[in-house]
N, C-alpha and C positions, 0 to 999 in steps of 0.2 A: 234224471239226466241233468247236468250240467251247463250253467248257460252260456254264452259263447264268449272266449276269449277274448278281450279288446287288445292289439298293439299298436301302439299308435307309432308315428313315423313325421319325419320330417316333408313336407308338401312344399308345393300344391300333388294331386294324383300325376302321375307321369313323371317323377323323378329318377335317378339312378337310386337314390336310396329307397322307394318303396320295390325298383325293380330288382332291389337286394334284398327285400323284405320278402317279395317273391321267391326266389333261389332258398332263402332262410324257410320258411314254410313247406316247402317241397322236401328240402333238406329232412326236414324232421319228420314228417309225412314218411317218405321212403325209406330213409336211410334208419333214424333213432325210433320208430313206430310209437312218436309221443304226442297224437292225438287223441285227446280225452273225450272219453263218454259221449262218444259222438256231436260232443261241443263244438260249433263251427266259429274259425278266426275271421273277426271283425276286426278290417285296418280302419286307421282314424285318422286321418292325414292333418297337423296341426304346422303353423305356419314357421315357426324356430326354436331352433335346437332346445332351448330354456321350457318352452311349453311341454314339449317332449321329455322330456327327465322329469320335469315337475308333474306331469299327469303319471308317473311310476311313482316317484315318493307321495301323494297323496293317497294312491290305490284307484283311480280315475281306471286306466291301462294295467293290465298283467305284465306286460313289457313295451317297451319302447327301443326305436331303432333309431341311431342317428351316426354320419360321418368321422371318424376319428382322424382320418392320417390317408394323405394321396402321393403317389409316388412321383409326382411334379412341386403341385405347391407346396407339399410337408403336412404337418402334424393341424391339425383343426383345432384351434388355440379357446375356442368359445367351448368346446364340449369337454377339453381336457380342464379348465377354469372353472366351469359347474362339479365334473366331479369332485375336483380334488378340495374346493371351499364352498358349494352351496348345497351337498346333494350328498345324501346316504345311500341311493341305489346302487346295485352290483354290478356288474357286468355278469352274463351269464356267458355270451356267446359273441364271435366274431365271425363274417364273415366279408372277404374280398372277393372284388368284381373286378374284370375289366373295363375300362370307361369310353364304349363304344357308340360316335357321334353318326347321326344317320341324319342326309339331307328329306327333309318331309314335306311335301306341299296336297294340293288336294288332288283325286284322280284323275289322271289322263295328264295331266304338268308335264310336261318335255323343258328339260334344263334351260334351252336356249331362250323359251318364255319367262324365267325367272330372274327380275330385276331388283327384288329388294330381300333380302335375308334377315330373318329378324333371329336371335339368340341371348342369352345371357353371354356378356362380355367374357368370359371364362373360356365359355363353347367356342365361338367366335377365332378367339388367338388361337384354341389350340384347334384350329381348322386355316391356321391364316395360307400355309401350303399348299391344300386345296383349293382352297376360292380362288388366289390370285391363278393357278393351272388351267380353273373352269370358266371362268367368270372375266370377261374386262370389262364393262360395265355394269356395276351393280352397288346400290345402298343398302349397306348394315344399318338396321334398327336394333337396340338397345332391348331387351326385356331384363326382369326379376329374376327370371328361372327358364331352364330349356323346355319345362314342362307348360310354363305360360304363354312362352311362342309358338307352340308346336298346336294351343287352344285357338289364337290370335288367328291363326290359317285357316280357322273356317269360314271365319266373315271375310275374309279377304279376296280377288282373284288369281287368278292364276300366273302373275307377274309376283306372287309371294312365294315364298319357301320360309322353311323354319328349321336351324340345325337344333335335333333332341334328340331322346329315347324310343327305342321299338316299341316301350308299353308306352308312351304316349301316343305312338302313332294308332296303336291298336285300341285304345282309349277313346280316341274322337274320331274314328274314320278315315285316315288321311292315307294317303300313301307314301312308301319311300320309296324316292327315287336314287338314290343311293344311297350303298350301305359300308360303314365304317371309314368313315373319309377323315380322320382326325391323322394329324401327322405323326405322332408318337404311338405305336401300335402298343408298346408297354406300359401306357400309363393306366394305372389300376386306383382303384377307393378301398379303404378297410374300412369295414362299418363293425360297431359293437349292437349287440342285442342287450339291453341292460333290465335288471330287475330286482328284487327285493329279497335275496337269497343268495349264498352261494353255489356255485353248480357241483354236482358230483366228479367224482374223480375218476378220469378215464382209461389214466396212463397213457396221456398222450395229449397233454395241458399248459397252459398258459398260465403266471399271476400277475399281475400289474398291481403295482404299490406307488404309494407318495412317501419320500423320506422330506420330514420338515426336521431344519437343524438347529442344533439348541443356540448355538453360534457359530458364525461364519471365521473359520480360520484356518492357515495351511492345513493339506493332509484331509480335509473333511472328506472331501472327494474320495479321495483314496481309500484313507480309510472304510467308507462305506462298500467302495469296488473290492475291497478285501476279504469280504467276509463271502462273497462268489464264488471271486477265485481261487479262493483254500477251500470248498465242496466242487469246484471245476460246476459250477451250474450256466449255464449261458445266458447271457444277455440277449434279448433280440431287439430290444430300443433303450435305449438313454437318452433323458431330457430334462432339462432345467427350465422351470417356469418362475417370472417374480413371483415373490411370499405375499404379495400385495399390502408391504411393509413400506420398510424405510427400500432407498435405494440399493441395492447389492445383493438385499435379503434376497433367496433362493431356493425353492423346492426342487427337491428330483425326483423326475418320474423314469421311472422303471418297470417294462415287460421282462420276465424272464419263462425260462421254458419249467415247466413242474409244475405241479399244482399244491396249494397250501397244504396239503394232509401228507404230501412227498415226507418223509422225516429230513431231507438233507433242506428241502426250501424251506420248511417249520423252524429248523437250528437256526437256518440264517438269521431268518425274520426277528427271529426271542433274541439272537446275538447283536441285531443293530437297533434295537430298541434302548440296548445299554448305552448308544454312539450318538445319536441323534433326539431330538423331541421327542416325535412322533411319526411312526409307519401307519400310514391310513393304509389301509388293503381295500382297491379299490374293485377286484377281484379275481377269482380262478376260472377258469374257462376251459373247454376244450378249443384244440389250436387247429382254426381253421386250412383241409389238406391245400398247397400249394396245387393249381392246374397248369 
């Protein structure tokens, strides 16, 4: 037998990202039946993003899960920065969550009793339509994370609440006393599963690459969207990040639909390697279904 699989995850426990690590685990459980040898998955909740990637390129973790891109704030600039300059890990797999705020306190709390709210400033605004509906007098406290406010509640009384996660709440005992009160009902997180391999081909796949250019001059751009658009392959993100150069200098990142063993996404790849430096292939995935 086999010993148990470590994935580690961005913490503390009670995140949105280990409750995507959850969904990710069941996922594969049910759906891809890629539990080994009756090996059981050990999460390892490490405290940023950097420790995360870095316990996969060492071999610490089998895989690591961490934040890429939210459909409010945009694209997570610190995980996109690790892959594309400090970090040889793959991406394997993607998946997206809804980002569902739940008010928490401890059992038997009746709203009216709750005068101080504690959250990550994040949580917070995108709940500000709420509080001011429920709330006219009440102090927001400041936490780290939704998952360390949601902890903050047990020593506290019952004049606290904490906006977090359901698996926080199930974590430490607490209750929610309401559920999904964030004002934007659409805002979702895409999380990557990353690890040391590319993943098989499913026909029905992702690749993400980095185009680093030899130099910056008309047409670059272009040219590189060209070599897509003559196989009609689709785009599903385009992004420029600095080359951590001079000023101007600019990488482009790039998801597209296919997966690298596709022969039409293969062509492309072999053809803009003649156009630019370097295409890091940061990797092929399968492409997590829309809900």
């Amino acid at each position: 037998m086999k010993g148990n699989k470590i994935i580690s995850y961005l913490g503390p426990e009670g995140t949105f990202t280990e409750e995507a690590l959850v969904r990710y685990i069941q996922a594969i459980n049910e759906i891809k039946k890629m539990k080994e040898d009756n090996g059981k998955i050990e999460k390892i909740a490490m405290m940023t993003i950097t420790e995360v990637i870095k316990s996969v390129d060492r071999g610490d973790a089998a895989l690591g899960i961490i934040p890429i891109e939210n459909s409010i704030e945009g694209s997570v600039n610190l995980t996109q920065d690790i892959l594309t300059f400090e970090s040889e890990v793959k991406i394997i797999a993607e998946i997206t969550i809804p980002i569902k705020h739940y008010l928490i306190a401890k059992t038997g709390t009746k709203i009216k009793q709750i005068k101080k709210i504690i959250s990550h400033p994040h949580a917070t605004a995108q709940c500000r339509a709420y509080l001011g509906a429920n709330f006219s007098d009440y102090e927001i406290i400041a936490a780290n994370s939704t998952a360390e406010a949601v902890k903050k509640i047990i020593s506290q009384d019952s004049s606290y609440a904490a906006i977090g996660t359901k698996i926080a709440a199930e974590i430490y005992g607490l209750e929610i006393i309401d559920s999904d009160i964030e004002d934007n009902k659409d805002n979702k997180t895409r999380f990557i599963i990353v690890g040391n391999h590319i993943a098989s081909r499913t026909g029905h796949d992702k690749t993400s690459i980095v185009c680093f250019l030899k130099k910056d001059k008309p047409g670059s751009l272009f040219n590189i969207l060209k070599e897509f658009a003559e196989r009609e392959i689709n785009l599903t993100r385009l992004e420029s990040r600095p080359a951590k150069k001079d000023l101007g200098d600019y990488v482009f990142m790039i998801d597209m639909d296919g997966h690298l063993h596709d022969k039409v996404v293969y062509e492309a790849i072999e053809s803009l390697r003649n156009k630019v430096y370097l295409v890091k292939i940061l990797g092929s995935y399968p492409a997590w279904e829309k809900e």
